[in-house]
KEBA-793706 format. One record per residue (C-alpha): x, y, z negated; residue in three letters. Coordinates in nm, 2 decimals, always signed. Each point is the difference from the previous one (the first is absolute). Example, Ala and Ser with C-alpha at 12.3 -4.5 7.8 and 13.67 -1.06 7.14 Angstrom:
2
+--------+--------+--------+--------+
|      x |      y |      z | residu |
+--------+--------+--------+--------+
|  +1.23 |  -0.45 |  -0.78 |    ALA |
|  +0.14 |  +0.34 |  +0.07 |    SER |
+--------+--------+--------+--------+
//
This chain:
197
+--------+--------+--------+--------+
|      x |      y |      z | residu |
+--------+--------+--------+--------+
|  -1.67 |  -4.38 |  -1.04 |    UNK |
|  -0.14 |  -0.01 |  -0.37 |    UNK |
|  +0.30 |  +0.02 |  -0.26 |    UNK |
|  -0.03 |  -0.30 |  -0.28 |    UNK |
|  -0.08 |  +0.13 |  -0.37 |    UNK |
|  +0.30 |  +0.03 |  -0.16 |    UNK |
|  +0.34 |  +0.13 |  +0.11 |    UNK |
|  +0.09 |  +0.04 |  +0.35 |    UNK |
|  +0.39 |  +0.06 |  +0.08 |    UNK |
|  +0.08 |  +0.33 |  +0.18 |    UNK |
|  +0.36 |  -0.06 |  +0.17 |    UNK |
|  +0.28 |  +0.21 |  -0.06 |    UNK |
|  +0.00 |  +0.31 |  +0.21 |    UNK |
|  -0.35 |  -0.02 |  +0.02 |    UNK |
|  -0.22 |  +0.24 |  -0.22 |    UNK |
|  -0.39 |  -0.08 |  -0.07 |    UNK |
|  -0.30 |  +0.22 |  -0.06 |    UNK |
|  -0.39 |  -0.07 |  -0.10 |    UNK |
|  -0.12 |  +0.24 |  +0.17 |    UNK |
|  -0.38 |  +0.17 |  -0.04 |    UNK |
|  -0.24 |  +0.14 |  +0.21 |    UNK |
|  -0.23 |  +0.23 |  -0.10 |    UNK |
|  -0.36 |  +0.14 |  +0.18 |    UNK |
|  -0.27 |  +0.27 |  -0.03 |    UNK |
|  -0.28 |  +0.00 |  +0.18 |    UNK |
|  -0.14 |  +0.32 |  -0.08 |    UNK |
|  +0.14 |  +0.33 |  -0.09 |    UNK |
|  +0.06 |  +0.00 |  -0.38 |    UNK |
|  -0.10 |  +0.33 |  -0.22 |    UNK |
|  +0.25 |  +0.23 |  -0.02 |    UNK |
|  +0.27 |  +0.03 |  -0.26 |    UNK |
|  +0.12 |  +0.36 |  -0.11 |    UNK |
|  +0.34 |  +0.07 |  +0.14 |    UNK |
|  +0.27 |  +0.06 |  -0.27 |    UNK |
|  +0.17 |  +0.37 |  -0.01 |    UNK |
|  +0.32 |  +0.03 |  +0.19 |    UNK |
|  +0.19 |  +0.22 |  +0.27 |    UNK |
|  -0.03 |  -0.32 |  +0.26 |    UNK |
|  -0.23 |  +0.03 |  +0.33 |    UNK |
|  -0.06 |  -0.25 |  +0.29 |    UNK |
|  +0.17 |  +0.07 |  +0.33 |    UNK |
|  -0.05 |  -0.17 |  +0.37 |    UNK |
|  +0.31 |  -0.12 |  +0.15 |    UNK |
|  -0.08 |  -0.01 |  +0.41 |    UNK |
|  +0.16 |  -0.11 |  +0.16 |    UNK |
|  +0.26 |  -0.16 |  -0.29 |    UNK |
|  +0.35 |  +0.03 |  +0.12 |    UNK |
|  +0.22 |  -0.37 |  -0.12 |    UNK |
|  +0.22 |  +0.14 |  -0.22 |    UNK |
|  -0.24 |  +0.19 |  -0.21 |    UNK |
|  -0.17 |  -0.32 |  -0.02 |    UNK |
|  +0.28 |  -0.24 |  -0.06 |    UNK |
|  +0.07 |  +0.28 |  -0.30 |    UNK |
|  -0.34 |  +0.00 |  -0.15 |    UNK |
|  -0.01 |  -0.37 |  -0.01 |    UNK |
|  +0.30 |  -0.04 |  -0.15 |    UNK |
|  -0.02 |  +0.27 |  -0.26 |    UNK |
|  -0.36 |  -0.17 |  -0.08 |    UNK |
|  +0.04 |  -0.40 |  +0.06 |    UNK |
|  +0.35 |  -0.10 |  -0.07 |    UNK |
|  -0.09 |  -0.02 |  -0.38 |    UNK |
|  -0.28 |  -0.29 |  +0.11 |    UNK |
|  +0.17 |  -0.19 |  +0.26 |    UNK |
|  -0.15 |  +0.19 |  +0.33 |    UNK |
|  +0.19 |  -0.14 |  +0.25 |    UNK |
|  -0.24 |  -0.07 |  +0.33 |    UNK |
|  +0.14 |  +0.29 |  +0.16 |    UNK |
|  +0.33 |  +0.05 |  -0.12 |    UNK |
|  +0.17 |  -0.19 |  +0.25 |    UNK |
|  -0.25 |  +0.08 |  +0.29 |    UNK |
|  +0.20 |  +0.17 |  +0.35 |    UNK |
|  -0.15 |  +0.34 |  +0.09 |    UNK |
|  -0.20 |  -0.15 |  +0.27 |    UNK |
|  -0.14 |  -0.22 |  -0.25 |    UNK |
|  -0.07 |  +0.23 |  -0.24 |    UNK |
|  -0.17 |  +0.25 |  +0.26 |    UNK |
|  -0.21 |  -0.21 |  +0.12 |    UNK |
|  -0.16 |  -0.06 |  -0.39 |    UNK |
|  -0.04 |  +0.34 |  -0.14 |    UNK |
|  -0.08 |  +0.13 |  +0.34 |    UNK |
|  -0.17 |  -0.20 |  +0.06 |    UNK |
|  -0.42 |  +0.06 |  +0.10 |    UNK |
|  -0.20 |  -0.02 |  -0.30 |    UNK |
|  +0.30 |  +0.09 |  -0.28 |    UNK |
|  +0.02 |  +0.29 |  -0.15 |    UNK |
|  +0.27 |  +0.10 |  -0.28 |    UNK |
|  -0.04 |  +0.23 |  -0.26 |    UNK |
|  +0.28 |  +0.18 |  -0.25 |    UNK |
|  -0.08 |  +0.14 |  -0.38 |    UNK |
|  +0.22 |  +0.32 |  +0.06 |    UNK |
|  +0.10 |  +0.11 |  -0.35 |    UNK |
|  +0.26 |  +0.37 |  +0.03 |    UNK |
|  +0.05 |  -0.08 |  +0.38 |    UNK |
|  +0.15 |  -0.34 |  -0.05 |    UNK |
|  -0.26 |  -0.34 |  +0.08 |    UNK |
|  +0.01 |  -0.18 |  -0.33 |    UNK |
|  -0.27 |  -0.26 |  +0.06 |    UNK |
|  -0.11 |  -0.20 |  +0.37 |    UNK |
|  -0.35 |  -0.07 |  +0.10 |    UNK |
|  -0.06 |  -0.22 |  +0.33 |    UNK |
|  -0.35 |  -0.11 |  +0.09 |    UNK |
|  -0.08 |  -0.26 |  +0.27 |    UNK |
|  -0.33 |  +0.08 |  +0.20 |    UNK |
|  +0.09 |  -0.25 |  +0.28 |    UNK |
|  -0.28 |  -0.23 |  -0.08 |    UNK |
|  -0.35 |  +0.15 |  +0.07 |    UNK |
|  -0.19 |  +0.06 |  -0.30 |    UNK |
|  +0.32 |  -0.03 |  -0.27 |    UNK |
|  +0.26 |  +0.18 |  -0.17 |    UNK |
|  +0.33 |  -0.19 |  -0.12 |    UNK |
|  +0.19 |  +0.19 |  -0.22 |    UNK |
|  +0.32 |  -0.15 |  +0.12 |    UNK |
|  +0.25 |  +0.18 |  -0.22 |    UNK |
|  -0.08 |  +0.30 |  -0.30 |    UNK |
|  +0.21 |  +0.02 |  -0.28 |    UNK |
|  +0.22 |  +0.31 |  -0.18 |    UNK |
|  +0.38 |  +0.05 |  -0.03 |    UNK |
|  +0.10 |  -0.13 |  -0.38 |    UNK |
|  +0.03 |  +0.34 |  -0.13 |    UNK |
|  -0.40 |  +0.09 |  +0.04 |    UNK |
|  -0.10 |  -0.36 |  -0.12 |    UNK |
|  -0.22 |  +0.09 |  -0.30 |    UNK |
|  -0.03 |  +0.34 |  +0.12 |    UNK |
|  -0.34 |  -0.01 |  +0.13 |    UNK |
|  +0.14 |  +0.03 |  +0.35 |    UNK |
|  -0.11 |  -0.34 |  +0.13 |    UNK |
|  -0.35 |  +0.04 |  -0.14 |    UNK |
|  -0.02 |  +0.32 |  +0.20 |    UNK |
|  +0.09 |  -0.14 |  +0.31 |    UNK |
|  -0.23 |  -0.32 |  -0.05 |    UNK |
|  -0.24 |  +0.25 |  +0.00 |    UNK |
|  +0.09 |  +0.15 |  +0.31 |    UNK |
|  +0.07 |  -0.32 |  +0.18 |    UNK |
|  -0.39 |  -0.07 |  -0.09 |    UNK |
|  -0.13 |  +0.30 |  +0.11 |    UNK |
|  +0.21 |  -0.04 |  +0.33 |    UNK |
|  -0.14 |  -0.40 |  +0.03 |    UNK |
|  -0.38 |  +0.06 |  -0.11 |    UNK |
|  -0.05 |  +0.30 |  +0.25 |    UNK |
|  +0.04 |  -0.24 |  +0.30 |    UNK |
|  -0.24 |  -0.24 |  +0.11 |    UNK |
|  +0.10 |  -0.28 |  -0.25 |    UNK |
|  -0.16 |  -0.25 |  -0.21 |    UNK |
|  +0.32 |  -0.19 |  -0.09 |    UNK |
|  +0.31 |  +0.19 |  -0.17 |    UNK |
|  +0.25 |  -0.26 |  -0.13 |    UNK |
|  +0.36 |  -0.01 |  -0.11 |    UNK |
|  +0.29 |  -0.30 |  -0.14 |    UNK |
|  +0.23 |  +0.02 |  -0.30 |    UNK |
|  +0.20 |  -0.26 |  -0.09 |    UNK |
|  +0.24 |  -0.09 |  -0.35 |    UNK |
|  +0.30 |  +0.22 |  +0.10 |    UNK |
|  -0.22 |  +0.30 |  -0.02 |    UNK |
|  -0.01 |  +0.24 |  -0.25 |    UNK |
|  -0.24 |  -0.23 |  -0.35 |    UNK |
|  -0.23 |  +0.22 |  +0.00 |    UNK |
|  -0.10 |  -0.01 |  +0.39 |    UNK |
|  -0.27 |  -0.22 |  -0.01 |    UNK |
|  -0.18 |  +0.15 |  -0.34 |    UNK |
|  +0.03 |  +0.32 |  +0.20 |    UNK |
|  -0.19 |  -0.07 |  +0.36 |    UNK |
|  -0.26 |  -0.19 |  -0.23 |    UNK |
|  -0.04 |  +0.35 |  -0.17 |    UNK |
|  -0.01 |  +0.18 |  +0.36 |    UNK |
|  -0.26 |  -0.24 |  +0.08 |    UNK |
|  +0.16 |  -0.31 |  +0.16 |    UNK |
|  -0.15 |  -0.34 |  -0.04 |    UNK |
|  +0.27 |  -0.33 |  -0.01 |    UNK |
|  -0.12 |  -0.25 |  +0.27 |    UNK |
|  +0.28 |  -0.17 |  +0.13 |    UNK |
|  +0.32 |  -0.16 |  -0.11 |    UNK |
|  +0.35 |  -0.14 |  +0.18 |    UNK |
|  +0.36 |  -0.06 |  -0.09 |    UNK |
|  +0.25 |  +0.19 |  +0.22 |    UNK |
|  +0.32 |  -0.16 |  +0.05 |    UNK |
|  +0.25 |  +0.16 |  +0.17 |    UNK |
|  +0.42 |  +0.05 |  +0.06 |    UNK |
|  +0.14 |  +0.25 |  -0.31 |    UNK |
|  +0.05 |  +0.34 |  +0.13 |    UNK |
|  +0.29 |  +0.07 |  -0.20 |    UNK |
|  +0.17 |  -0.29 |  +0.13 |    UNK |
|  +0.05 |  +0.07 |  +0.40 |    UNK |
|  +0.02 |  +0.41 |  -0.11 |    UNK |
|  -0.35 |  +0.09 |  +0.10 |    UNK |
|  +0.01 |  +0.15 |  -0.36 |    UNK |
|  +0.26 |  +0.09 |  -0.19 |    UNK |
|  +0.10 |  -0.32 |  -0.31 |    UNK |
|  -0.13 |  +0.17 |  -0.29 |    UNK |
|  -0.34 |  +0.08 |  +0.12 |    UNK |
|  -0.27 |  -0.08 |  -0.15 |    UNK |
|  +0.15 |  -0.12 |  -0.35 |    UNK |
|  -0.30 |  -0.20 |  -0.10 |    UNK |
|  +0.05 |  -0.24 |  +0.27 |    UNK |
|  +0.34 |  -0.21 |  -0.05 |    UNK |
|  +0.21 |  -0.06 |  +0.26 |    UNK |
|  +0.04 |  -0.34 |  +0.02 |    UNK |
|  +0.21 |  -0.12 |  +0.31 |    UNK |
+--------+--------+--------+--------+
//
């Protein structure tokens, strides 16, 4: 369903997104990492509660909240999933950034979460891992490496995967129940997004 120009009401409880997609289709050149004690570390296979702890630390700030209220089953079954690999940024022994990649679909990367912990934001932490997570998705046998953001993300998301090499193509609104409200995330996440509900 097209939404009418104009306003569109969002009911209360409800919380609404535009979401964008983003595409290369070849590997981009390579941007000089930034200095810094951080370095890229595997996680196989990745036990739940580190993972439930990464995410957190990284996405309660923009609204993550897909996974938050998956069972253990149901989490398993999508980071162990075949295909799915998970990376940490390790900075002094404690994982201060999360990297998962989707190779499920032949020929194509997804880069289905990647962000930092607020206190390396502006660090040059997330442009060394974007690095990484390039060199990691160009050395397979892909022509396709894409990834979504969407307005609860950190402003300067979208400038920054054009600068890694990502090309807009798509756009879509994501509507959604609020997090905060059922106690997927605590009520004071994500600040820039009022609760309204």
């Amino acid at each position: 369903m097209l939404l009418p120009d104009g306003y569109s009401d969002i009911p209360h409880g409800k919380i609404a997104a535009v979401v964008t997609h983003l595409e290369m289709t070849a590997r981009p050149p390579r941007r000089d990492d930034p200095p810094g004690a951080w370095r890229l570390r595997k996680i196989d296979p990745p036990a739940l509660d580190w993972y439930r702890d990464i995410y957190r630390r990284v996405g309660e700030e923009w609204l993550w909240f897909t996974r938050t209220a998956l069972d253990d089953s149901d989490l398993a079954s999508r980071i162990h999933a075949p295909g799915n690999e998970l990376y940490g940024l390790a900075v002094d022994g404690q994982d201060e950034g999360l990297l998962e990649l989707d190779f499920s679909v032949p020929g194509e990367c997804q880069l289905l979460y990647f962000g930092v912990t607020a206190e390396f934001i502006g660090t040059g932490a997330a442009r060394f891992l974007m690095n990484r997570a390039l060199e990691i998705a160009w050395s397979r046998d892909v022509s396709r490496v894409w990834v979504h953001t969407c307005t609860f993300d950190h402003p300067s998301a979208v400038a920054f995967y054009q600068r890694s090499g990502f090309r807009p193509f798509l756009r879509q609104i994501e509507v959604a129940d609020d997090p905060r409200l059922d106690g997927k995330l605590p009520r004071d996440a994500a600040r820039h997004v009022p609760v309204i509900g």
